[in-house]
C-alpha positions as CSV (number, residue, x, y, z in Angstrom):
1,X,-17.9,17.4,-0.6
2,X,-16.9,15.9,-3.9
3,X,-18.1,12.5,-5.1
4,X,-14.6,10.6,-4.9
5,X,-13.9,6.7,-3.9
6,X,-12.6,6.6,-0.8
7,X,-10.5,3.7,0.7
8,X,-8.6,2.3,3.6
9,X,-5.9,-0.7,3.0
10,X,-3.8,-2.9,4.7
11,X,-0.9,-4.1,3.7
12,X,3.0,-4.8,2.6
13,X,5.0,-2.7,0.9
14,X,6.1,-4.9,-1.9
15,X,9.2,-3.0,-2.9
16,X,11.1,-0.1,-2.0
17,X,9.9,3.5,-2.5
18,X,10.9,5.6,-4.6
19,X,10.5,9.6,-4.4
20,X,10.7,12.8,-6.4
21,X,9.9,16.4,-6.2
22,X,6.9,18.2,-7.9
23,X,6.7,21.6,-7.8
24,X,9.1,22.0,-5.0
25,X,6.9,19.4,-2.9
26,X,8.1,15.9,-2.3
27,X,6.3,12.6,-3.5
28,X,6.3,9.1,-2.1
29,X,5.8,6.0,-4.0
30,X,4.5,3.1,-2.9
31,X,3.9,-0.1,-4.2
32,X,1.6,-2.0,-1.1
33,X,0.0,-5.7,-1.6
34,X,-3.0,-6.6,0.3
35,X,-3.5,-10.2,0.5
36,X,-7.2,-11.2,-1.1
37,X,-9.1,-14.4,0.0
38,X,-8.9,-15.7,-3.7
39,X,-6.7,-19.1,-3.9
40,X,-3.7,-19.0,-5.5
41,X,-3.2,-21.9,-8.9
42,X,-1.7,-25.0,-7.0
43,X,1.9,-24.6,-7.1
44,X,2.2,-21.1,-6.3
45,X,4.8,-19.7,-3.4
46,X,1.7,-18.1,-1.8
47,X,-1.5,-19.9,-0.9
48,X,-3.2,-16.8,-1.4
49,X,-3.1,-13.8,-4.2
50,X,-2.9,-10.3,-3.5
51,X,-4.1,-7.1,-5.0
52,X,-1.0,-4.4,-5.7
53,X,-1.8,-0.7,-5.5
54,X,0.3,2.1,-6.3
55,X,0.1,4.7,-3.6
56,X,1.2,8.2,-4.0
57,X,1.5,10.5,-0.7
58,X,2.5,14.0,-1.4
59,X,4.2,16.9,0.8
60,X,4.6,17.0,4.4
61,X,3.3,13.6,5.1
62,X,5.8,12.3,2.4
63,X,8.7,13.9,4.0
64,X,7.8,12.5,7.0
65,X,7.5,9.1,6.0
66,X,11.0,8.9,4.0
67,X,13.4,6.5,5.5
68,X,10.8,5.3,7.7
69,X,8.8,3.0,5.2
70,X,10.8,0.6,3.3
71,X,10.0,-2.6,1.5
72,X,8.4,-5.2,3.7
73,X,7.1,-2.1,5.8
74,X,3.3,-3.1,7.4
75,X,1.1,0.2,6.3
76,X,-2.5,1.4,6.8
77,X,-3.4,4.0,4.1
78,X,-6.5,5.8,3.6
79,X,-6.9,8.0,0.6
80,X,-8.9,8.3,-2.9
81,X,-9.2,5.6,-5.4
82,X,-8.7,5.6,-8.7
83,X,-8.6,2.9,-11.7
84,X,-6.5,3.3,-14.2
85,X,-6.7,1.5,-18.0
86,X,-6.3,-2.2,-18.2
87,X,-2.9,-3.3,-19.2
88,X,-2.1,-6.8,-19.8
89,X,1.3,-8.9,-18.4
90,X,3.7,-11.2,-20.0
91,X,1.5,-13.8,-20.4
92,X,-1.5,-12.4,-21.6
93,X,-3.8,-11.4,-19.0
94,X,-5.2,-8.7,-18.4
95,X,-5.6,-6.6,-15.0
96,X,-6.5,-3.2,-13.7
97,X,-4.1,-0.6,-12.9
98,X,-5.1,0.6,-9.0
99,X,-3.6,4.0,-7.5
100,X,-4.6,6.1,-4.4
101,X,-4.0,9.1,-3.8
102,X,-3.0,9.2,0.1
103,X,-4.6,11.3,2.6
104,X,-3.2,9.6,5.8
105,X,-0.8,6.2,5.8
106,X,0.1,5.1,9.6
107,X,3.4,2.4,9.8
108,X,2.1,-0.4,11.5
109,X,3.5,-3.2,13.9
110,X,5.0,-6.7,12.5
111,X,1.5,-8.8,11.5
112,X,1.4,-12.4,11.6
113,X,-0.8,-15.0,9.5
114,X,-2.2,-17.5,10.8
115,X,-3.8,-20.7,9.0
116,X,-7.3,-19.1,9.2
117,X,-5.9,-16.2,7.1
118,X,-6.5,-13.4,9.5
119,X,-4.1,-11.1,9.7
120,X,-3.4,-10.0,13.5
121,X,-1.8,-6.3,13.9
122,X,-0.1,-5.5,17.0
123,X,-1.1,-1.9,16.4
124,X,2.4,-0.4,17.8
125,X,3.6,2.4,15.1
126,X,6.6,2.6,14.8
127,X,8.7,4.3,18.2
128,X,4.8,5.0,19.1
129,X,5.6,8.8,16.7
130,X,3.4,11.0,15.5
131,X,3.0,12.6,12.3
132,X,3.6,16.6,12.6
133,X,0.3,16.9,10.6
């Protein structure tokens, strides 16, 4: 087995994905935000910040998922991590780029926050289908 980072997230997909083809196979991109415990600077629309990580899900699973998850979708991936080079924003600071290579993403049910900041899933995919993988 190779030495590889793997990972499992939850979270929103923070815009809508966009797709091409490589090689003949299809490719999924996805932009997901997982809400951290790290407060947000007073005045910010969110009391909390989030981490954003680029997802990339390739071939059968990507064809699948098209026109299924959207922006605002709920997702659970699990794939391998990697960190890119740091790259600074419009005001100077600098952050890490994050990207995963997906091995499996499920759509999840609407999650609700709470003021304890759990996050409680109702754990229904989507018209209860499954993936023909």
């Amino acid at each position: 087995m190779a030495n590889d980072a793997h990972v499992s997230l939850v979270g929103r997909v923070s815009k809508e994905p966009s797709q091409k083809q490589v090689n003949g196979s299809t490719v999924l991109n996805l932009s997901v935000a997982v809400n951290t415990t790290k407060k947000a600077p007073a005045g910010s629309k969110f009391p909390y910040l989030s981490d954003f990580y680029e997802v990339s899900v390739w071939g059968k699973m990507a064809d699948y998922l098209l026109g299924k998850v959207n922006q605002g979708s709920n997702v659970w991936v699990n794939g391998t991590l990697i960190i890119g080079e740091p790259w600074k924003d419009r005001e100077g600071n600098e952050h890490m780029s994050l990207r995963v290579t997906a091995s499996d993403v499920k759509i999840l049910g609407a999650a609700s926050y709470n003021s304890n900041r759990t996050v409680t899933q109702t754990a229904n995919e989507i018209a209860n289908e499954e993936a023909p993988f």
